[in-house]
C-alpha positions in Angstrom: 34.7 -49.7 -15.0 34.4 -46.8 -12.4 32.8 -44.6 -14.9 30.1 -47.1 -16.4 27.4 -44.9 -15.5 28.1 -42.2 -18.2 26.8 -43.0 -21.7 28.0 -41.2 -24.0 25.8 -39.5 -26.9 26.4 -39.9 -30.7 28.2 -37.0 -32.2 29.3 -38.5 -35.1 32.3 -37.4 -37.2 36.3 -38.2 -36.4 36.5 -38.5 -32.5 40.1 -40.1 -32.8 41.7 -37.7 -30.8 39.6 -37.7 -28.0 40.1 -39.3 -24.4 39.0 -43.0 -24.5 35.8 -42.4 -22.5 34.5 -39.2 -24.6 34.8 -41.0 -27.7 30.9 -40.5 -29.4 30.4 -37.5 -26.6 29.2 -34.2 -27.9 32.3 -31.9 -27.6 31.6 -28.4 -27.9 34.2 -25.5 -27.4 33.0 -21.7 -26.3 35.3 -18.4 -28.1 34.4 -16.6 -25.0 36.8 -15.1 -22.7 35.9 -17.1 -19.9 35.7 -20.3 -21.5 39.2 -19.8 -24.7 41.0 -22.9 -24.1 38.2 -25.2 -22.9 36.7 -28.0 -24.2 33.3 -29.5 -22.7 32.0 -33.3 -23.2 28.3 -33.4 -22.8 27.6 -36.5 -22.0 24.2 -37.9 -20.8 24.7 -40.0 -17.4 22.9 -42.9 -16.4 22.5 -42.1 -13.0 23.3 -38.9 -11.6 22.8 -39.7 -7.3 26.3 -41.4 -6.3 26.5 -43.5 -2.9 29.4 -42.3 -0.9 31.9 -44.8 -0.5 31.7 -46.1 3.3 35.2 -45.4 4.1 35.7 -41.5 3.0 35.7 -39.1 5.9 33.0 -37.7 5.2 29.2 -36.4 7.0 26.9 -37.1 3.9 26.5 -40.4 2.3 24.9 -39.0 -1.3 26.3 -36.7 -3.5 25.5 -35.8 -7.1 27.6 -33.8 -9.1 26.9 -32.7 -12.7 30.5 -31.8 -13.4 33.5 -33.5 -13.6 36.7 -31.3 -13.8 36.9 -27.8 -12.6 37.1 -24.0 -14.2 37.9 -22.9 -10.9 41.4 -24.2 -11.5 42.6 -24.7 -7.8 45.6 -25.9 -7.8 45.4 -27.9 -4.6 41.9 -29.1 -5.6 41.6 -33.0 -4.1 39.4 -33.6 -6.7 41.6 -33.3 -9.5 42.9 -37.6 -9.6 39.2 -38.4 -10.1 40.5 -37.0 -13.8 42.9 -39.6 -14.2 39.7 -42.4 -14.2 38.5 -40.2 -17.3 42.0 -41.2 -19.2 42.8 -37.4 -18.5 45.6 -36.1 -16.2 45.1 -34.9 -13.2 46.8 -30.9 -13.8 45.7 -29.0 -17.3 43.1 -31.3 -18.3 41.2 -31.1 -15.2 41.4 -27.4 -15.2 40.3 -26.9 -19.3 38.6 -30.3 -20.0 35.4 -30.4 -18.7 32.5 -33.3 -18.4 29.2 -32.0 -18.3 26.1 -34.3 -17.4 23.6 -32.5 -19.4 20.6 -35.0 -18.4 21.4 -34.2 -14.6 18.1 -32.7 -13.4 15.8 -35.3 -15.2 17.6 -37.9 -13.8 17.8 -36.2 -10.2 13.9 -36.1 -10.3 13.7 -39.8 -11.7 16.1 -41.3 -8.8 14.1 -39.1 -5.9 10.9 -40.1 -7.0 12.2 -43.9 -7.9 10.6 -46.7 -4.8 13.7 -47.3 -3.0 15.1 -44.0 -2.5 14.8 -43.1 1.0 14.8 -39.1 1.1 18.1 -39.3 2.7 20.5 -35.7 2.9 22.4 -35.0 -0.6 25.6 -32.8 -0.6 26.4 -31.0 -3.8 29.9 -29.2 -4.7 32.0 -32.0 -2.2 33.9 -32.9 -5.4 33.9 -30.4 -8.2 32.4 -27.2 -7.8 28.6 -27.3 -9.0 28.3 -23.4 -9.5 31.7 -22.8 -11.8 31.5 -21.0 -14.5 30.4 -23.6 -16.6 27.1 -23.5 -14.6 26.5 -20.0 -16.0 26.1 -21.6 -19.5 24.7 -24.8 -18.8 22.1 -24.2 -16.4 22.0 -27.6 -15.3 21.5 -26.7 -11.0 17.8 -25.0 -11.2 16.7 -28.3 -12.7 18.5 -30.2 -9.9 17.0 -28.0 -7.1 13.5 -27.9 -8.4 13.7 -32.0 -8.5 14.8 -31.5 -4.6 11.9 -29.2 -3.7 9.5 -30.9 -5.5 10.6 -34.2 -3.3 11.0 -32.4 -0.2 14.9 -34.0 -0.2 17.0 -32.1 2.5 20.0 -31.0 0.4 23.7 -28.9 1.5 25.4 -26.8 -1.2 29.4 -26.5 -1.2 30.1 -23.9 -3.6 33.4 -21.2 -4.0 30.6 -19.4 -7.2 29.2 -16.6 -6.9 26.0 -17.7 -9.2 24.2 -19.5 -6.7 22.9 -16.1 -5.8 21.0 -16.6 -8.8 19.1 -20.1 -8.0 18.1 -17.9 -4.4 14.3 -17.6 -5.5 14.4 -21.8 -6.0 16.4 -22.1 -2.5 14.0 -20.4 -0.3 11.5 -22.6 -2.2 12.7 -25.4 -1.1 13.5 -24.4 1.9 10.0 -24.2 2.9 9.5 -28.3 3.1 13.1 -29.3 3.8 16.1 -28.6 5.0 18.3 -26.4 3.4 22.1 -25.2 4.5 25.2 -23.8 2.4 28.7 -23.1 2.6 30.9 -21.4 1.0 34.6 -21.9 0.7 36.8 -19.2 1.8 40.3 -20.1 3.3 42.5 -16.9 3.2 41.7 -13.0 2.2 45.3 -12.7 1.0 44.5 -11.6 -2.7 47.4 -12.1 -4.3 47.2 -15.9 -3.1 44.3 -15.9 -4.2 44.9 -15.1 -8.0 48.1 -17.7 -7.2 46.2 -20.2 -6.5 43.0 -19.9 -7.6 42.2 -18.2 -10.6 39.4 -19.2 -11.5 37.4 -18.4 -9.0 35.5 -15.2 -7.7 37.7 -13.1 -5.5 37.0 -14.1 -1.4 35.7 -11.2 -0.4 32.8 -11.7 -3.1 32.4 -15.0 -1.4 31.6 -13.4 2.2 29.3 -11.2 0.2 27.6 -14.6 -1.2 27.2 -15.7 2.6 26.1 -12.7 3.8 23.4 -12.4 1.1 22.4 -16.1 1.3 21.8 -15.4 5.6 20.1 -12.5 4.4 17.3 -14.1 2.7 17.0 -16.7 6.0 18.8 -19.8 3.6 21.8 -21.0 6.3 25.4 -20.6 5.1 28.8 -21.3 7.0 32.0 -21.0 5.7 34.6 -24.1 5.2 37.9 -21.8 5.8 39.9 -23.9 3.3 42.5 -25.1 2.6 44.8 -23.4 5.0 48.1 -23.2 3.5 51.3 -23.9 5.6 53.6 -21.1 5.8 51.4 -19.0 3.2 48.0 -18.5 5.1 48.5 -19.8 8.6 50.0 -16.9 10.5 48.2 -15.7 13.9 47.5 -12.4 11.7 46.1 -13.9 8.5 44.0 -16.0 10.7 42.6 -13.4 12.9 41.8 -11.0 9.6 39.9 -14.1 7.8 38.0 -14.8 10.8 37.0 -11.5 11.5 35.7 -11.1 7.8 34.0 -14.6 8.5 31.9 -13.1 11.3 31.4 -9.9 9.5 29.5 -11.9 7.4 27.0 -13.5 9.8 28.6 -17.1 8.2 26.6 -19.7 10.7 29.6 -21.3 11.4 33.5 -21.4 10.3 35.0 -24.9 9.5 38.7 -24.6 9.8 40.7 -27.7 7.3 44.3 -27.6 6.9 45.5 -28.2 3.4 45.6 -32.1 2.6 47.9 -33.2 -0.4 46.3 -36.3 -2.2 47.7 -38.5 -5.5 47.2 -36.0 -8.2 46.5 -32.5 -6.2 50.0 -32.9 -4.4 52.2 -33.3 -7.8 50.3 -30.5 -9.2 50.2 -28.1 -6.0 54.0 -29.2 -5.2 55.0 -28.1 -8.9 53.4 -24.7 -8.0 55.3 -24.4 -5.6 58.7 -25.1 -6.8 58.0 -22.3 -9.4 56.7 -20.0 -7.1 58.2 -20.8 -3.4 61.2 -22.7 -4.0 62.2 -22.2 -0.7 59.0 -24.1 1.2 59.3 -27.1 -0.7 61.2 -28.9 2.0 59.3 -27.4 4.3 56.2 -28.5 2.7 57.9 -32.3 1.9 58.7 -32.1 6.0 54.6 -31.8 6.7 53.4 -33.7 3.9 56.4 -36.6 3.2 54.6 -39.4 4.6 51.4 -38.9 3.5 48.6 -36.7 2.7 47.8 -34.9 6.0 50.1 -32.2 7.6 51.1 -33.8 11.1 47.9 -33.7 13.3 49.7 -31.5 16.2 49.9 -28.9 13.4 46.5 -29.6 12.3 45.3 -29.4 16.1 47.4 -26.1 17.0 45.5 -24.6 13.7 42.4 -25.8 14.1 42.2 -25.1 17.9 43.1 -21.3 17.2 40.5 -20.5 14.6 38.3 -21.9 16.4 38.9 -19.8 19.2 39.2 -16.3 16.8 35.4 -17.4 16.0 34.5 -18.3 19.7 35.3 -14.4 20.2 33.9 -12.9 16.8 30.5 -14.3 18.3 30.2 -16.6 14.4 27.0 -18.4 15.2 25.6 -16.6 18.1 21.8 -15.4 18.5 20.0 -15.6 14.7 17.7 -18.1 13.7 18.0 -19.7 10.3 14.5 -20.7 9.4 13.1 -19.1 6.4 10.6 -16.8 8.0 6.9 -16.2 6.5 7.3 -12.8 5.2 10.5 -14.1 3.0 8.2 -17.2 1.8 5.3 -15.0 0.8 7.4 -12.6 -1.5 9.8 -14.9 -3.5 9.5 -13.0 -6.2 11.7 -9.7 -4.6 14.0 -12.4 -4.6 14.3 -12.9 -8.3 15.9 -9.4 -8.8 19.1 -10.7 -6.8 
């Protein structure tokens, strides 16, 4: 069974109507604004440091992540037919049902203090976002990144949250004996598409801020510009204004990815867009009809261009990244951020 490392807790009572694997989780709702129509399954995992399948495309080969399903609500997130292994689909439930690993940080600092672990790099946020909103209530990533310090364990964050301005004190912490780098996604300014598309999220420009703030305090961050949409954020304009906000920044470095449509993301995002851009669905089945990339000319031409816009925005140029010894000796100023 893919998902035999979560056991679930005893809640006791009628769990009938809940998804096979949550059955005996503790399922807790939240009459909050940010959380009304959610429903959270606190689980306790039994091992919380995943090995990265050899053949994803991917530069990391550990990961943990102490969410499954997203608040963020993205709807071309690739992440969202991981969902459908839960016995949930892959469009509502991933957005408002969400799987929460509430023993995460004791078992991070079990597994990185276990024999056989090697120290090797561990990404966090490459599936689900580790700083959504639920983070704010459950508190589970200062746990995680104290376990990291405490091991040395050179770690990378992914995140589109704004909160983890608030772990910054533990970051330049850890920082001191490994090594440390961000990212934060950011693939179009436009903010219209943004509330389109994802509306869950904080708004980009508070993103840039996030990067800015993070460089600031001598912890690395770059900026994955994605996903860019076809025919909605890919013109020579949008480009230019995004990159140009990118370098404004100081991001480290701009990753440009065009917008991939996998099993469960593309029926979702392709539904969007039949409600909302009726007109660029063929154009969109044109790109994407035989498979999950746009043609790689496309993807080249893109690519090659934002890359370029940064080459000339200067993103990367002349700042060192190491947390420097007046930062280190006053973490504390640090706290108020």
């Amino acid at each position: 069974m893919r998902w035999d490392n979560l056991r679930l807790t005893d809640a006791g009572g009628d769990d009938s109507a809940l998804p096979l694997f949550a059955r005996g989780a503790v399922t807790r709702t939240f009459d909050t604004p940010e959380f009304r129509g959610m429903t959270f399954y606190e689980i306790h995992a039994r091992s919380i440091i995943n090995k990265v399948p050899a053949a994803s495309r991917v530069p990391f080969s550990y990961t943990i992540n102490p969410y499954r399903g997203c608040g963020h609500s993205c709807v071309y997130c690739f992440a969202r037919k991981t969902h459908e292994y839960l016995d949930l689909d892959a469009g509502h439930d991933f957005d408002s049902r969400i799987v929460v690993k509430v023993n995460a940080a004791e078992l991070a600092r079990k597994e990185l203090a276990a024999p056989r672990w090697g120290g090797e790099h561990v990404a966090m946020g490459t599936n689900v976002d580790c700083y959504q909103r639920a983070e704010g209530r459950y508190r589970l990533m200062p746990g995680i990144l104290r376990a990291l310090g405490e091991a040395a364990n050179p770690f990378s964050i992914l995140t589109k949250g704004t909160l983890i301005l608030r772990d910054l004190p533990l970051l330049v912490s850890a920082a001191r004996v490994t090594e440390v780098s961000t990212a934060v996604s950011v693939g179009f300014l436009d903010a219209e598409l943004w509330r389109a598309v994802e509306p869950g999220t904080p708004h980009p420009r508070r993103r840039l801020e996030v990067c800015r703030r993070l460089n600031d305090s001598g912890i690395a961050c770059g900026v994955l510009m994605a996903p860019i949409l076809p025919y909605l954020s890919d013109s020579p304009r949008q480009l230019e204004a995004t990159v140009g906000q990118i370098a404004a920044a100081g991001a480290t470095h701009v990753t440009p990815i065009v917008l991939h449509l996998r099993p469960g993301a593309r029926e979702w995002f392709l539904g969007w867009l039949s409600r909302e851009h009726p007109r660029l669905v063929p154009r969109y089945l044109e790109l994407y009809g035989r498979g999950a990339y746009a043609p790689k000319a496309y993807q080249d031409q893109v690519t090659a261009h934002v890359r370029r816009l940064a080459e000339h925005a200067g993103i990367g140029r002349s700042r060192s990244w190491r947390i420097r010894p007046e930062q280190a000796a006053k973490p504390e100023q640090l706290s108020l951020l």
